[in-house]
Short mmCIF file of the C-alpha atoms (twelve columns), coordinates in Angstrom:
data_MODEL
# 
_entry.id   MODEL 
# 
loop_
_atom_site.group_PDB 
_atom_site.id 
_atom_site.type_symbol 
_atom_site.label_atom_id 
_atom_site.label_alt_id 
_atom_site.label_comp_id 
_atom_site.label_asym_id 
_atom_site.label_seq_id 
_atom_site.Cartn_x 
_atom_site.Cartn_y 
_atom_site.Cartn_z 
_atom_site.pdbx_PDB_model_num 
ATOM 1   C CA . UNK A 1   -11.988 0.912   11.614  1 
ATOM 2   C CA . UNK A 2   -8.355  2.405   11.448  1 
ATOM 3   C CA . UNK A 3   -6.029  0.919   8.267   1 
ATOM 4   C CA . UNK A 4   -2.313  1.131   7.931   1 
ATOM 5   C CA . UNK A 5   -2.012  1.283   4.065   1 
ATOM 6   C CA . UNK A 6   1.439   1.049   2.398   1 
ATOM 7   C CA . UNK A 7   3.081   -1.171  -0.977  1 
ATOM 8   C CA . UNK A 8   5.805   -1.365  -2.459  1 
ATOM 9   C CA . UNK A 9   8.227   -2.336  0.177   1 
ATOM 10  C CA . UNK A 10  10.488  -4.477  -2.496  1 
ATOM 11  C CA . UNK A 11  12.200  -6.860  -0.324  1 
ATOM 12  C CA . UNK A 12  13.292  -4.158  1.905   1 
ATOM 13  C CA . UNK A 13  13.966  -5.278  5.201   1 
ATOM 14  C CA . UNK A 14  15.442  -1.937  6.195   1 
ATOM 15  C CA . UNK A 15  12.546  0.088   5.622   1 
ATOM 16  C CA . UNK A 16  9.800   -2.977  6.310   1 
ATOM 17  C CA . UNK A 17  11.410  -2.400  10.081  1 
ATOM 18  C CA . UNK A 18  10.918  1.367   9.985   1 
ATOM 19  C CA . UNK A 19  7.307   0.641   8.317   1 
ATOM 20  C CA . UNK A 20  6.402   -2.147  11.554  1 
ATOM 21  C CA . UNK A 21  7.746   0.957   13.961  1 
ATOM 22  C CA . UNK A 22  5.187   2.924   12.311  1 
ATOM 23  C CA . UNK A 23  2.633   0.419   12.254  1 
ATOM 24  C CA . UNK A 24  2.644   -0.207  15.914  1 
ATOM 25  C CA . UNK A 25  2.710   3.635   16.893  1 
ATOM 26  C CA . UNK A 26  0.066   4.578   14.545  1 
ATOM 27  C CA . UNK A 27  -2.289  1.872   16.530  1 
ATOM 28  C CA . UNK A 28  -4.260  0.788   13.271  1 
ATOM 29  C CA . UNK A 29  -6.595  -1.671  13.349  1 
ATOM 30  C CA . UNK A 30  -5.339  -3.726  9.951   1 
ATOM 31  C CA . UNK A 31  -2.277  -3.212  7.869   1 
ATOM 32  C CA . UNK A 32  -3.619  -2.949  4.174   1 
ATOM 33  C CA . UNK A 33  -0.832  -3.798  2.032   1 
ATOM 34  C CA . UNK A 34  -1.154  -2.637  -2.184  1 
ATOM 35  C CA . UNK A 35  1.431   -5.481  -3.213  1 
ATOM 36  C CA . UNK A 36  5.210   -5.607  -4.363  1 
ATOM 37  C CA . UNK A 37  6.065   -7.255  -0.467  1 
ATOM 38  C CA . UNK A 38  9.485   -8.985  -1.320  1 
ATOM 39  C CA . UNK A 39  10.738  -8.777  -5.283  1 
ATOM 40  C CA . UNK A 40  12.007  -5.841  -6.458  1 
ATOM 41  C CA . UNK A 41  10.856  -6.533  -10.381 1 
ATOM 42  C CA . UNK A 42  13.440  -5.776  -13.164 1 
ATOM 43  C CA . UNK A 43  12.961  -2.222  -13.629 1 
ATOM 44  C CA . UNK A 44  14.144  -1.345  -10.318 1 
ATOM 45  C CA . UNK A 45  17.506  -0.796  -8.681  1 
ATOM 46  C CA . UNK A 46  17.750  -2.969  -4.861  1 
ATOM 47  C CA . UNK A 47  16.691  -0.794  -2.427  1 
ATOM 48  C CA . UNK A 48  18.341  -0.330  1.039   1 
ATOM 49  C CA . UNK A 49  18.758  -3.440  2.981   1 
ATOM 50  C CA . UNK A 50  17.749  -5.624  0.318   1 
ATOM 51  C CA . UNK A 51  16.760  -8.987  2.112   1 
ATOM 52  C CA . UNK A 52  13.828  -11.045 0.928   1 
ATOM 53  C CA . UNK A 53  13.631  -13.637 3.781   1 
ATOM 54  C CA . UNK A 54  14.318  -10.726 6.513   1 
ATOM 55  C CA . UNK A 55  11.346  -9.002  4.980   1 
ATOM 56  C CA . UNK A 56  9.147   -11.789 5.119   1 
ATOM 57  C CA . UNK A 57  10.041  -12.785 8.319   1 
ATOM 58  C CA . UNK A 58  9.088   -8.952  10.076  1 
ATOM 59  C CA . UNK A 59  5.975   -9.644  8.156   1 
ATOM 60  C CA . UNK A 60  4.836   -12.928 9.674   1 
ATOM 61  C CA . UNK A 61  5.681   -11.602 13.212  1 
ATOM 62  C CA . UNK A 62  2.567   -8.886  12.526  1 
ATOM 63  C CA . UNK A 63  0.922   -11.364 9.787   1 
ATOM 64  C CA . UNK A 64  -2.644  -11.489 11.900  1 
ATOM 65  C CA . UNK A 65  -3.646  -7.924  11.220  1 
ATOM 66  C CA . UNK A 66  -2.419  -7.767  7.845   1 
ATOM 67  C CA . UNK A 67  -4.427  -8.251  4.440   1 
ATOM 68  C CA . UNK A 68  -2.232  -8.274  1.448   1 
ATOM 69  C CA . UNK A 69  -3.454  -7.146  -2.509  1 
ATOM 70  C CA . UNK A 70  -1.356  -8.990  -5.227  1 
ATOM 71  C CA . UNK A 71  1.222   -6.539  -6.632  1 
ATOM 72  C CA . UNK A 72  3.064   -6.989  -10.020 1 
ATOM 73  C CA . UNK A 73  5.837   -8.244  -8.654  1 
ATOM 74  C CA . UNK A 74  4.446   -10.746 -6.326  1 
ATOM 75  C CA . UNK A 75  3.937   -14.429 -7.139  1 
ATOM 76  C CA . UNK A 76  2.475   -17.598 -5.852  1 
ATOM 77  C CA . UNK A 77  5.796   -18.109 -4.340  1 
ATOM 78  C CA . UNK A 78  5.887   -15.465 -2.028  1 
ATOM 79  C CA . UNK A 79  2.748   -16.911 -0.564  1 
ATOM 80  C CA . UNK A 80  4.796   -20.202 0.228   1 
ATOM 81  C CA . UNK A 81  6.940   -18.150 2.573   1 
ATOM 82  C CA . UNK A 82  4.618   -15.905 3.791   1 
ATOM 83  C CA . UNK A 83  1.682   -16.607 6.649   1 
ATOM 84  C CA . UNK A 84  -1.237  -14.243 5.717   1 
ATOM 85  C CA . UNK A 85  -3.470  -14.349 2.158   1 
ATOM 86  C CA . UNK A 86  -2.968  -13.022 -1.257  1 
ATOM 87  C CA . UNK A 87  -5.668  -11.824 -2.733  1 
ATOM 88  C CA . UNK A 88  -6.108  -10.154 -6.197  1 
ATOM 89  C CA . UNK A 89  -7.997  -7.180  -5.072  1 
ATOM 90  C CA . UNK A 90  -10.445 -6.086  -2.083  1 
ATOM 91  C CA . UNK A 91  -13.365 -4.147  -2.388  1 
ATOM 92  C CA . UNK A 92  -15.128 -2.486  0.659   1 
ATOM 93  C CA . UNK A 93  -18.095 0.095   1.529   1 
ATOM 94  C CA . UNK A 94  -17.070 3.407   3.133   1 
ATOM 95  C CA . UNK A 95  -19.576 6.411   4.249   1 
ATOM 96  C CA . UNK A 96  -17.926 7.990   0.701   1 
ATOM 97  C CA . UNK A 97  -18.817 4.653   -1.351  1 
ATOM 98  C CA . UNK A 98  -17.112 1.943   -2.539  1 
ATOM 99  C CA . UNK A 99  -13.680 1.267   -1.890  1 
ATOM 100 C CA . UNK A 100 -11.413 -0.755  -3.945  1 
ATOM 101 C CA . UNK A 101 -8.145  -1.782  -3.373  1 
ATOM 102 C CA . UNK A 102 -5.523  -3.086  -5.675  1 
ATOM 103 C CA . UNK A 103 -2.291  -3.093  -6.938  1 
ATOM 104 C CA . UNK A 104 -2.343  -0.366  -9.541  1 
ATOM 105 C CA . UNK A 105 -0.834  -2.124  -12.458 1 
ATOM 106 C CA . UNK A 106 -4.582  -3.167  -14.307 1 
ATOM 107 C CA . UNK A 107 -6.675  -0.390  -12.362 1 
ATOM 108 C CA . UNK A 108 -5.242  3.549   -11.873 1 
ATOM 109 C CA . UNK A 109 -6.129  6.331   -12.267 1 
ATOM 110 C CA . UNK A 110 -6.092  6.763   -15.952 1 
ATOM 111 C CA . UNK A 111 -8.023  3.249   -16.391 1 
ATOM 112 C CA . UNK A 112 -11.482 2.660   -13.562 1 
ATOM 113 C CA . UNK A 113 -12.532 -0.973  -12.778 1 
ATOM 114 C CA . UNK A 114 -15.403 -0.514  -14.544 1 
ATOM 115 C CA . UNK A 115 -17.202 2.400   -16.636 1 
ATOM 116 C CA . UNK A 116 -19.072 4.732   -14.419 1 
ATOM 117 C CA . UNK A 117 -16.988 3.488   -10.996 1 
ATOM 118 C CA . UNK A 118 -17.218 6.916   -8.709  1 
ATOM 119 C CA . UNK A 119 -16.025 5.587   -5.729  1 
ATOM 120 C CA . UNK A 120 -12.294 5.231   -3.752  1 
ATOM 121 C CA . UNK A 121 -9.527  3.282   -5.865  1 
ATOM 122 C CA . UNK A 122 -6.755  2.609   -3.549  1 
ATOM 123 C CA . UNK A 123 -3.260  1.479   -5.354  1 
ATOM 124 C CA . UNK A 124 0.630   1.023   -5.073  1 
ATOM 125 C CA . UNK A 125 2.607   0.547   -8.102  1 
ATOM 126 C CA . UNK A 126 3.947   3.786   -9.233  1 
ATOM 127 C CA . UNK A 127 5.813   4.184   -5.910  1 
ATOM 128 C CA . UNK A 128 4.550   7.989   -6.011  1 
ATOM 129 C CA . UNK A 129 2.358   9.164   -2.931  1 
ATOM 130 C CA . UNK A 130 -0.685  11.197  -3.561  1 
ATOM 131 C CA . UNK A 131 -4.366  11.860  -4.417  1 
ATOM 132 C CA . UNK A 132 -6.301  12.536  -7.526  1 
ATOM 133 C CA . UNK A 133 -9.702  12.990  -8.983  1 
ATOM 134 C CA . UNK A 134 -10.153 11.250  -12.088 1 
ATOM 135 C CA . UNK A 135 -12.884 10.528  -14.508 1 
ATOM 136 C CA . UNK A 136 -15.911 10.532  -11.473 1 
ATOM 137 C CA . UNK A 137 -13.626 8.666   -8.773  1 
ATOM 138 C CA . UNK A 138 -11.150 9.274   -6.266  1 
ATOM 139 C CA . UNK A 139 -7.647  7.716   -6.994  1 
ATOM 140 C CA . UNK A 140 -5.595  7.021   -3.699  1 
ATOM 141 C CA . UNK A 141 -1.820  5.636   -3.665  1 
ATOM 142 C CA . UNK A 142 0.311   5.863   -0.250  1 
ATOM 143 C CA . UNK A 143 3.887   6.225   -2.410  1 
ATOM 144 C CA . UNK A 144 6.308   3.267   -2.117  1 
ATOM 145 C CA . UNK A 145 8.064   2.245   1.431   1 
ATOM 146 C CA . UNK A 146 11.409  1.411   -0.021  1 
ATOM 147 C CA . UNK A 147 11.735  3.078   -3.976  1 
ATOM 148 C CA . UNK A 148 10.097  6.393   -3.812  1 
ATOM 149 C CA . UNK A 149 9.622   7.864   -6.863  1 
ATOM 150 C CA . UNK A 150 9.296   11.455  -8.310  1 
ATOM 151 C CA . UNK A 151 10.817  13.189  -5.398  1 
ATOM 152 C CA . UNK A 152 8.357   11.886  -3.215  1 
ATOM 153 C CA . UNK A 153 9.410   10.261  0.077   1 
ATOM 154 C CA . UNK A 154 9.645   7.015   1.839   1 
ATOM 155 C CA . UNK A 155 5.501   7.059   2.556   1 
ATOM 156 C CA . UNK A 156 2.336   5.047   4.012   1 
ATOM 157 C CA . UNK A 157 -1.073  5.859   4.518   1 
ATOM 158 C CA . UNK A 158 -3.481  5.880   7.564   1 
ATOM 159 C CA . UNK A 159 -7.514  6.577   7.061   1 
ATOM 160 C CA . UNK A 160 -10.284 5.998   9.303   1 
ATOM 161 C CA . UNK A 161 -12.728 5.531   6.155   1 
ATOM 162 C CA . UNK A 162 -13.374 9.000   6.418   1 
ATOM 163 C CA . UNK A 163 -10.239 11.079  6.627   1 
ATOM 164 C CA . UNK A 164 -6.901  9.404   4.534   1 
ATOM 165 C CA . UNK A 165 -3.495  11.137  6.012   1 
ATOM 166 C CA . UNK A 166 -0.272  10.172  3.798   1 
ATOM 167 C CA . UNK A 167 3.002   10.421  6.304   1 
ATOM 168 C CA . UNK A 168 6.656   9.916   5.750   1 
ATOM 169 C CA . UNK A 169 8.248   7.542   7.617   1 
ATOM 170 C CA . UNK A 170 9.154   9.896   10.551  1 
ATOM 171 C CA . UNK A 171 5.041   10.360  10.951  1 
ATOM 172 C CA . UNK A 172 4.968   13.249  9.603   1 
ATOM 173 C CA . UNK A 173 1.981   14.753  7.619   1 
ATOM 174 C CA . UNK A 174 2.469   15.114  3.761   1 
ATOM 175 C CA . UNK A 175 -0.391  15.151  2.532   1 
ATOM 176 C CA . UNK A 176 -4.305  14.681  4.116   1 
ATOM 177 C CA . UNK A 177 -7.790  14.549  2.526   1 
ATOM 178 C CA . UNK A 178 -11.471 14.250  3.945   1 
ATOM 179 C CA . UNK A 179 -14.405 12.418  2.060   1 
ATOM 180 C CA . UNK A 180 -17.725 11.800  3.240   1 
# 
């Protein structure tokens, strides 16, 4: 299986459009989304096309392959508008373990699920695109689509369970890493 895995996209309908573009020319199997779809929380400025209903709408049109983690900033009323699940977290097996996907604002990589976790944790939230080992697991986040942080750009993710690629969204490579 091939996943499209991005967050943070903030209510940006200018940049959920270039993420879509992405989407369909990457030719993923599932879009995996890490949360923060349409509010931009308080301790963010708007980003770039700002337009909550625009954003959800570009998101229904692809809403059968996408499975959405609860971010911080989304809330049961988001699901009223939007045609595809919230869940709290995901959790699936990879040749490299256990994957686990969330939001990043309870699990990170300074604080595991659980004591001894070794596998993949997957998260959004700090809208800064990289990969990390921390204590015995792998900590994963694909950057933010709209509010890049750090210096970092405008990112997503693509992995085939084996090999996870981080691109800007022009496609190109930033950053790529292999576990088996």
């Amino acid at each position: 299986m091939r996943l499209f895995i991005a967050s943070d996209l903030h209510g940006s309908a200018y940049y959920t459009q270039k993420m879509l573009q992405r989407y369909s020319e990457e030719k993923t199997d599932m879009m995996l989304l890490l949360g923060d779809l349409l509010y931009h929380g308080p301790r963010n400025d708007l980003p770039e096309g700002y337009d909550t209903k625009k954003t959800a709408e570009l998101l229904n049109s692809v809403r059968h392959g996408i499975i959405w983690i609860q971010g911080n900033c989304d809330a049961e009323v988001d699901q009223m508008v939007l045609s595809f699940p919230m869940h709290r977290e995901m959790a699936f097996e990879s040749k490299a373990g256990t994957v686990l996907a969330t939001h990043g604002h309870v699990y990170n990589d300074e604080k595991p699920p659980y004591p001894g976790f070794d596998g993949i944790l997957l998260c959004g939230h700090t809208h800064v695109c990289g990969f990390k080992e921390a204590d015995g697991y792998l900590y994963m986040n694909p950057g933010s689509i709209s509010i890049p942080k750090d210096g970092t750009p405008h990112s997503y993710m693509i992995t085939d369970m084996e090999t996870y690629t981080i691109k800007d969204l022009d496609g190109n490579i930033i950053r790529s890493m292999t576990v088996i």
